[in-house]
Structure formats: C-alpha cells, structure tokens
C-alpha positions in Angstrom: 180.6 61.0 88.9 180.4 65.2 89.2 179.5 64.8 84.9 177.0 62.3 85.5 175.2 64.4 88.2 175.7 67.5 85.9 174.1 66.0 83.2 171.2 65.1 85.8 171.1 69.0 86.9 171.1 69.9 83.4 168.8 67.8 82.1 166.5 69.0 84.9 166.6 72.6 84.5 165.9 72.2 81.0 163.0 70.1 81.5 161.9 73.4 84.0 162.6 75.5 81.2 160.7 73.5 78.8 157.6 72.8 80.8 157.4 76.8 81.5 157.4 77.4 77.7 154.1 75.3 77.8 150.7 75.7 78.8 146.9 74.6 78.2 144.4 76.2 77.1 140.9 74.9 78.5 138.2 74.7 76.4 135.8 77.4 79.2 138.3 79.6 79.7 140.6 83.0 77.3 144.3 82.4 77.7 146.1 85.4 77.4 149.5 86.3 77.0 151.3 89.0 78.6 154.9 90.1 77.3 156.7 92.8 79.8 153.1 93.7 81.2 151.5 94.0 77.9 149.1 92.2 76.3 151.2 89.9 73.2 148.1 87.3 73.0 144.6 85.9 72.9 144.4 82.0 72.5 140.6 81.9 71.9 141.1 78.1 70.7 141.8 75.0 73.3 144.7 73.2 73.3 148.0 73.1 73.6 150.4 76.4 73.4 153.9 78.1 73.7 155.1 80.9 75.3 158.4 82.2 76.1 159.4 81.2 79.7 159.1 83.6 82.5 159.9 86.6 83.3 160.0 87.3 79.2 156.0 85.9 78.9 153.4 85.1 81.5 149.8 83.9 81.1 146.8 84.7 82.7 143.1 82.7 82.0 139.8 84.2 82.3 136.4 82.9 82.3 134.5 82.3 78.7 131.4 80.7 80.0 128.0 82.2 80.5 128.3 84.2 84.4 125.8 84.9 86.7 125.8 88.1 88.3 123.3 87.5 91.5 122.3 91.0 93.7 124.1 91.2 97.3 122.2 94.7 97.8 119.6 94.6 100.2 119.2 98.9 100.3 115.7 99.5 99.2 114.9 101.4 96.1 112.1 104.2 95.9 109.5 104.4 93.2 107.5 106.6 91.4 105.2 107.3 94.1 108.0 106.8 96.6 107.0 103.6 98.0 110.4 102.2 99.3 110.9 98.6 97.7 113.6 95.6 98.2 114.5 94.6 94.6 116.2 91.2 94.1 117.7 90.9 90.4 120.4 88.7 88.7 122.6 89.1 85.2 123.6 86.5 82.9 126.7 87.8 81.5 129.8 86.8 79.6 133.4 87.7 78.6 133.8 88.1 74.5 136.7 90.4 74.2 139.3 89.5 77.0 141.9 92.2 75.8 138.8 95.1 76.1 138.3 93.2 79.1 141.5 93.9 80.9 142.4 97.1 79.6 139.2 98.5 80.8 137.6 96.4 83.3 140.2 94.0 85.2 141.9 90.9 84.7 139.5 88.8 86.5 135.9 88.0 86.6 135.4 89.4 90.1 136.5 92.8 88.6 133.6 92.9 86.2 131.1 91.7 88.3 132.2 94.7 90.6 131.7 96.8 88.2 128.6 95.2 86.2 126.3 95.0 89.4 126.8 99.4 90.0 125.9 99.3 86.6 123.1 97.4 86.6 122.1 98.8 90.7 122.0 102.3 88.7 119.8 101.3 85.8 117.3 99.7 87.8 117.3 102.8 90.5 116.1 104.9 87.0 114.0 102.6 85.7 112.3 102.1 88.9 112.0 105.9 90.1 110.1 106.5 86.5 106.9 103.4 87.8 104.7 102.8 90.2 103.8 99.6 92.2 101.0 98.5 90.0 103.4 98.7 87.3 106.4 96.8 88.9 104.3 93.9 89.9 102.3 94.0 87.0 102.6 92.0 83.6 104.8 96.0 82.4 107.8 94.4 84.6 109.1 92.6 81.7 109.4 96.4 79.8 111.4 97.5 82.9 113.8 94.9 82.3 114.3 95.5 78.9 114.7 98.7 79.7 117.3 97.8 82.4 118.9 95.8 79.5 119.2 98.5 77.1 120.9 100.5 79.5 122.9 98.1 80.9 124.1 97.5 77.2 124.5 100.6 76.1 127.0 101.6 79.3 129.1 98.5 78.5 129.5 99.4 74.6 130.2 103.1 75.5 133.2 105.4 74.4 135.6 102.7 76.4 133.8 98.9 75.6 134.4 96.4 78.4 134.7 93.4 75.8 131.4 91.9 77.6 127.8 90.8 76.3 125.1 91.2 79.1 122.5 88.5 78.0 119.6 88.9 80.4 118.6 91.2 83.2 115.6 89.7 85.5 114.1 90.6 88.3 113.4 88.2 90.9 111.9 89.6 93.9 110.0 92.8 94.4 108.9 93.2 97.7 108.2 96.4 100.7 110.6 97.0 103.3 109.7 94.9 106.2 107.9 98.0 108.1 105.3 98.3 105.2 105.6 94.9 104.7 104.3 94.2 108.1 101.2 97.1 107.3 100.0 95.4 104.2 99.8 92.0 105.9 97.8 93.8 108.9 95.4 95.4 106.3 95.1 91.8 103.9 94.1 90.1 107.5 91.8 92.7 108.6 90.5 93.2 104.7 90.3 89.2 104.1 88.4 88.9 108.1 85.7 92.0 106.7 85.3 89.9 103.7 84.9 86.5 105.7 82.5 88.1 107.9 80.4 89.8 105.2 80.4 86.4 103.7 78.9 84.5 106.9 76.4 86.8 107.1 75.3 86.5 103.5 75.1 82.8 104.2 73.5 83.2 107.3 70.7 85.4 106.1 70.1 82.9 102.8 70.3 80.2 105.4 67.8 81.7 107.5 65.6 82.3 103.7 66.0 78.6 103.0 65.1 77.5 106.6 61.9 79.8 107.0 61.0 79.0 103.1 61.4 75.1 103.9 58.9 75.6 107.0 56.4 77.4 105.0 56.4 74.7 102.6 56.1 72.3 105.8 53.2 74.3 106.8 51.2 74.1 103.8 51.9 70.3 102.8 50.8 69.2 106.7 48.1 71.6 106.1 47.2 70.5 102.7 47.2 66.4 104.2 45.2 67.3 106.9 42.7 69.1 104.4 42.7 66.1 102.0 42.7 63.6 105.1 39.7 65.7 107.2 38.3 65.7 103.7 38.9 61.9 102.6 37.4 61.2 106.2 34.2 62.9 105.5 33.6 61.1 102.8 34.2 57.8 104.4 31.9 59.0 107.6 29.0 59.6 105.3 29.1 57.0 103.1 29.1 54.8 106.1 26.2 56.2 107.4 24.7 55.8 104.1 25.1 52.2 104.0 24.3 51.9 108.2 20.9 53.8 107.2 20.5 51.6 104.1 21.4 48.2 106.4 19.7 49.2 109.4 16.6 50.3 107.5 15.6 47.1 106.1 15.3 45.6 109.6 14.5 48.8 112.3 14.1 46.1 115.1 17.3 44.8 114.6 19.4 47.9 113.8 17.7 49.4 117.3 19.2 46.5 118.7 22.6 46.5 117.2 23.0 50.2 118.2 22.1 48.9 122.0 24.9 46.3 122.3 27.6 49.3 120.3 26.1 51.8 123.7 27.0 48.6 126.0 29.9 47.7 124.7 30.9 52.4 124.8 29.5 52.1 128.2 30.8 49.2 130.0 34.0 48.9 129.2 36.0 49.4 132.0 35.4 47.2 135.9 35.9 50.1 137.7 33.8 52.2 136.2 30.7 53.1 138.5 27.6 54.4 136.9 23.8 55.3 138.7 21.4 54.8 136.2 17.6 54.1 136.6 16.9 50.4 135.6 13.3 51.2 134.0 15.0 53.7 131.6 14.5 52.6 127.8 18.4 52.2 127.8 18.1 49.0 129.6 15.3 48.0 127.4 17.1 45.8 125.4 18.9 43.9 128.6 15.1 43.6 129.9 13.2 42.1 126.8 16.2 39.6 126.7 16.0 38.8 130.9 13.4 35.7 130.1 13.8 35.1 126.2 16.2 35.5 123.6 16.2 38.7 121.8 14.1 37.9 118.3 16.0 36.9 115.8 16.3 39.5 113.0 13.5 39.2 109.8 14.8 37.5 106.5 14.4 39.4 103.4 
C-alpha cells in the first residue's frame, strides 16, 4: 500500500515538474525567458515551448499588439503668444524589441507608457511654445504632429533604444482653460447679438424700402385707373350727349318733354319730401298741358 501511494506521489510531482517545464506562447503577446535574472530568450513565434523549471528559468510575457497611449494630463500648456491651452493627445505605440524593452524601459507595458507619455508631454510643450493659436487650430496642426512624431522617435531610438515603434501622435482636443474659455464664449455671444442686430436692422430698413416702394407703386396705379376711368367716363358722358342732342333734336317737343318727366322723376322721389313751388311756373308746364288731354304724341319721321 505505502509503494502504491509513492508511486502516486511520484508520479504527481513529476507531472508538477513537467507542466513547469512548459508554457504557451500566445500569438499577441513576447515570451521571454529569464535564466538567474537575465534575459536567456525571446520566443517571438506562438506556440508551444520549454523551459527549464523554476527557480533555474522563469518567463515573463509582454504585449506585441498595437497600444494606445491616451493623455491623463489636464495642466495647460502655453503658446507662442502665451495663451494658456488644454491639449488632449493620444499615441499609438508598440513593443518590437522586448529585450531593449526591459533592459531599458521595464518589463511591462505600464512601464513604457510611463515613460512614453513624459516623452511625448515634453515634445508637445516644444512644439507648442514655438505656434500660435491660429496655427494650432489651423490646417498647420498636422505639421505640429509630425513634428511631435519626429521627436518622439528620435528620443526612443537615442544612445539607449527602448525596442519600441511610436506609430502616430494626434492631437485630439485643443481648447482655453476654462477662465478664457468662459471670455471667448462672452465675446462670440456679444459679437454674434452685434451681428444679429446689425442684420435686423438691415432688413428692417430694406423692409421699410420695399413697403414705401410697394405704396408708391399703389399710388400711381390707383392714380393711373382713376386717370384712365375719369378719362373713359368723359368719353362716355359726351358721346351720350351727342346722341341725346342727335335724338332729341329730331323731335324738340318731345325731347322738352322727356327731360320734364327725368326733372319729376329727380324731384319727386321721396313722400316726405316737402317742396313750395309756384304752380304757374314753366316747370309745371308739362303737368298742365296734360291736366285735360294727353300730352301729343311725339312726330314720326
């Protein structure tokens, strides 16, 4: 029974022993290998691997994929005309030497990052104190961050390389502190209300131009129909006393007669109208010659 169960122990610890002595390598991430603290290999490759088992080798796995680096610094940055400005800005980055890496940088991603966004924080803080405003906001910003790049590049690949390729530097925000920030809203209102107000005054002067211009041109057409109506009217008034003087000359007797009954008909033609007139007066002539007899019948041409 006490060989059977040391055959179990044994069994065990060397299935401990052998399972130490292996180890994955994922196809995102660097495994190295360390030997006594020092760096004995870098599995670039997935798959599977062997080591010796602790203490003799240990690994370690970093990062291979493309990082993002995004800014956690809100301290304003000053510019060329020493406006004070709060610049956001993120890195795309990425581990391609891991034993540069962790000699000179760290053995994690959190190490570099550190390190990467001073870096970076310093290069733009140059770049920026050398433009103005106008420039930063401008179309000139993507030369600032290639600029920033360059830099950013150039420290990485100095005298002691951190085994790193920075792939883009952009700039996401550029913005005033929120004191001027608050001062250049309060001049865009009162600028935008100068221009509103200049613009309703525009429109109500050429409203004013269209209104007075539409009533002159009312003015002159009621003026114009009244000329051509007065006018139109005239014409009709005398060539109807053409033809009265033409009908009522052929018979005089008649016509005198005619114009009698129109002055009746003018004269009476309200009840309670009340009117002293002498009898004998010719304009009851035609009333008297028609007391008796009937008035004589008009002569046929």
């Amino acid at each position: 029974m006490n060989r059977i169960g040391f055959y179990i122990s044994s069994a065990l610890v060397a299935l401990a022993l052998l399972s130490s002595t292996i180890f994955v390598v994922d196809q995102r991430q660097f495994g190295v290998v360390y030997a006594l603290g020092q760096i004995k290999e870098v599995i670039t490759q997935p798959g599977l691997n062997f080591k010796l088992p602790p203490p003799f080798q240990n690994v370690s796995y970093i990062d291979k994929r493309l990082l993002t680096l995004d800014n956690a610094d809100t301290e304003p940055m000053l510019t060329a005309e020493k406006q004070r400005m709060v610049i956001d800005w993120y890195v795309r980055w990425r581990i391609t030497e891991p034993s540069q890496y962790i000699r000179n940088v760290g053995l994690d991603e959190r190490a570099g990052a550190q390190q990467l966004s001073r870096v970076v924080r310093n290069a733009l803080q140059e770049e920026i104190n050398k433009r103005t405003v106008k420039e930063l906001l401008s179309l000139k910003r993507e030369a600032l961050m290639q600029d920033v790049k360059a830099e950013v590049q150039e420290r990485v690949r100095g005298s002691k390389p951190w085994g790193v390729d920075v792939v883009d530097v952009r700039i996401t925000r550029a913005d005033y502190v929120d004191t001027i920030t608050e001062s250049v809203y309060r001049r865009m209102e009162a600028e935008r209300k100068r221009v509103a107000n200049e613009l309703r005054s525009m429109g109500a002067a050429e409203g004013e131009k269209i209104r007075a211009d539409a009533d002159r041109q009312r003015e002159v057409t009621v003026a114009n129909a009244y000329r051509d109506a007065q006018k139109i009217k005239g014409q009709g008034d005398a060539e109807a006393a053409r033809i009265y003087a033409e009908s009522f000359g052929k018979d005089p007797q008649f016509a005198q007669f005619y114009r009698s009954l129109e002055a009746y008909k003018a004269t009476f033609n309200k009840k309670s109208d009340v009117m002293l007139v002498d009898p004998s007066s010719d304009f009851f002539k035609s009333m008297r010659s028609s007391g008796g007899a009937t008035a004589p019948a008009p002569a046929k041409n």
